[in-house]
N, C-alpha and C positions, 0 to 999 in steps of 0.2 A: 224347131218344134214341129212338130203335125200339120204337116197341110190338108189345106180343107179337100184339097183332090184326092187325099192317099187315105182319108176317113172312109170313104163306102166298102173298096178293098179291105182296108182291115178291122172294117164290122163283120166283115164276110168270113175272114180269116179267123175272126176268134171265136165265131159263133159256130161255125164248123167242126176246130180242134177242140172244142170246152163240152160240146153236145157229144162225141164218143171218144173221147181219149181222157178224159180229167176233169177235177172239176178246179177251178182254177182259186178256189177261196183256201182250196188246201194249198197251195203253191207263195211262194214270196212274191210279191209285186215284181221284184227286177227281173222274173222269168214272163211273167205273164201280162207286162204292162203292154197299152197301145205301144207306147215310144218304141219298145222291144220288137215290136211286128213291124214298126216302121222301118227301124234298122234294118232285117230282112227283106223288106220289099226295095228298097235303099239300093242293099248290097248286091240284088238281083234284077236291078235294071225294069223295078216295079209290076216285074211278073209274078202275080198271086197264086197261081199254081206251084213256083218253083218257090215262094215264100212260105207258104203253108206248108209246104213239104218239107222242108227244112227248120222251119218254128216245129212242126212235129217230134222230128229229131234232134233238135236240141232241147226240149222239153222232157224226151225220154231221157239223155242222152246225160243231163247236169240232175237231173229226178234220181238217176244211179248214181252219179256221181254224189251227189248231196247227202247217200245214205253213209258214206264214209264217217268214222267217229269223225277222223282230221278235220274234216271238211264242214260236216255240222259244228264240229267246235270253234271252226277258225269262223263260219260265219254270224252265229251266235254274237263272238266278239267284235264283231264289225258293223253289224248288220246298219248301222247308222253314222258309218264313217265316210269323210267329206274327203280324203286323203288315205293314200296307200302306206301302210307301215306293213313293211317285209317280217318284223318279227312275230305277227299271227298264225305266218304259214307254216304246215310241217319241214322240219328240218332246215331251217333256216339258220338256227345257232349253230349247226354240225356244219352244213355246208359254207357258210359265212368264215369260221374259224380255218376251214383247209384250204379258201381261196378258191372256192371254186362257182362264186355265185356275181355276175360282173353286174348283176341288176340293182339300179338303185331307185326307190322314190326319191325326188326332190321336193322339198319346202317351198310350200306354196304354187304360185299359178304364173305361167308368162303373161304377156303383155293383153293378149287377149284371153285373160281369164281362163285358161285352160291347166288340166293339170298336166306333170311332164315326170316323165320315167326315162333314165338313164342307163344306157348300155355301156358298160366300158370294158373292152376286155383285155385291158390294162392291167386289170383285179383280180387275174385270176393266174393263179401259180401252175405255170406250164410242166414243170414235172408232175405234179399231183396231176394234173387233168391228164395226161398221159394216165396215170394208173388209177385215172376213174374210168375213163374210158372203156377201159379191158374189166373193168367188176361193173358184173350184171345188176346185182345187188345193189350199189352204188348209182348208177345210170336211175334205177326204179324209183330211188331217194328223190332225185333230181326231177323227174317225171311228176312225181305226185306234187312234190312242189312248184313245177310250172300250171299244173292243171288247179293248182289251187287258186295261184296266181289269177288264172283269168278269170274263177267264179270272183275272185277280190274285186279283179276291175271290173266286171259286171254292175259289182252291187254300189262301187264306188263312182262308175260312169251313172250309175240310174238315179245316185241320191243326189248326185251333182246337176240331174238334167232336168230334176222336178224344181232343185231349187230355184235356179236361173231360165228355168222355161226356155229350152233348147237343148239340143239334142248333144250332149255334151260328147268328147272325143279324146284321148290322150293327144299329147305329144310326144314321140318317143325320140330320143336324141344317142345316137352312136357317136362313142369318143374312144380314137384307135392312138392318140396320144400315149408316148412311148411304147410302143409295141413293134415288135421289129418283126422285119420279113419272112425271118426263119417261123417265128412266132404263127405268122399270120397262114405259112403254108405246110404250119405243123400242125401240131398239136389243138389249137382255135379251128383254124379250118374245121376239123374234122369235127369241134365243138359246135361250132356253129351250125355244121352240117345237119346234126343230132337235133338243133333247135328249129332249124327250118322246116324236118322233117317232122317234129311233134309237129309245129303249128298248122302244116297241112293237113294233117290227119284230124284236128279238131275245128278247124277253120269253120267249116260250116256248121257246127254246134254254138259256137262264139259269136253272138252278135254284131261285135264291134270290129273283130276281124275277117269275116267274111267274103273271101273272095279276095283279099288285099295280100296275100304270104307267095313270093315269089322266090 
């Protein structure tokens, strides 16, 4: 939760961005809570200059994003969910159906109470990712549904951190179980590549991943 040391900064912080950027009673709780500025001061080694600069922009940043019908729709439906269900987000039956989506939620919480999300790119049919790869149109599918994703876990990390008074976090668990080498320095590779690349590009709009995507 909130340490009583990281409270004066982020009175500082919010009273800042709320006085000429927005006004925060029009926004969701999971964009504009303390816990949310904590995160950022967290992920930036509790330097408040580089905190508030980047809560700035990710405020604009999920404020555009959230104007998406998808997006508004998919959060609508969530907006008070304890657990990630993949079928909210845009294009998840399309993508799910061709095999080309390796993410899964898991049922329920590990040992320490946490929630846990599955990577397996086990699940994903290497010819088809081959000719997703090469359609633009296709790639843009998969985009919009990873950037849905993260508003998901936003709003699923911040109901999860109010209830248990702590700053709550995924677990995320990669499982490369039968996947073979060719696999791995084909067609994945080059997938994964694409995925490493979105998350840096939004890394620092993200709360929760901030500064963590290598």
């Amino acid at each position: 939760w909130i340490e009583e040391s990281e409270q004066p900064a982020i009175n500082t912080i919010r009273e800042a961005v709320q006085s000429d950027v927005v006004d925060f009673s029009e926004l969701p709780d999971d964009m504009t809570h303390e816990l949310t500025i904590a995160r950022f001061l967290r992920g930036n080694g509790n330097d408040a200059k580089i905190a508030e600069k980047l809560f700035r922009q990710s405020l604009d940043h999920r404020r555009e994003l959230n104007k998406r019908p998808e997006i508004a729709a998919m959060r609508k439906a969530i907006h008070k969910h304890l657990v990630v269900d993949l079928s909210h987000l845009p294009f998840f039956a399309e993508l799910s159906d061709k095999k080309l989506l390796p993410l899964r939620g898991m049922d329920g919480m590990n040992v320490q109470d946490l929630p846990t999300l599955l990577v397996a790119p086990g699940l994903l049919d290497c010819e088809a990712l081959s000719v997703f790869m090469g359609d633009e149109k296709e790639v843009e599918k998969f985009r919009a549904f990873m950037l849905a994703h993260l508003e998901q876990r936003a709003i699923v990390l911040h109901n999860l951190s109010i209830e248990q008074k702590r700053m709550v976090k995924f677990v995320d668990v990669r499982d490369l179980f039968g996947v073979s080498t060719g696999a791995l320095l084909g067609p994945i590779r080059s997938f994964m590549g694409f995925l490493s690349a979105l998350f840096k590009e939004v890394q620092d709009y993200s709360p929760e991943i901030i500064h963590q995507v290598s």
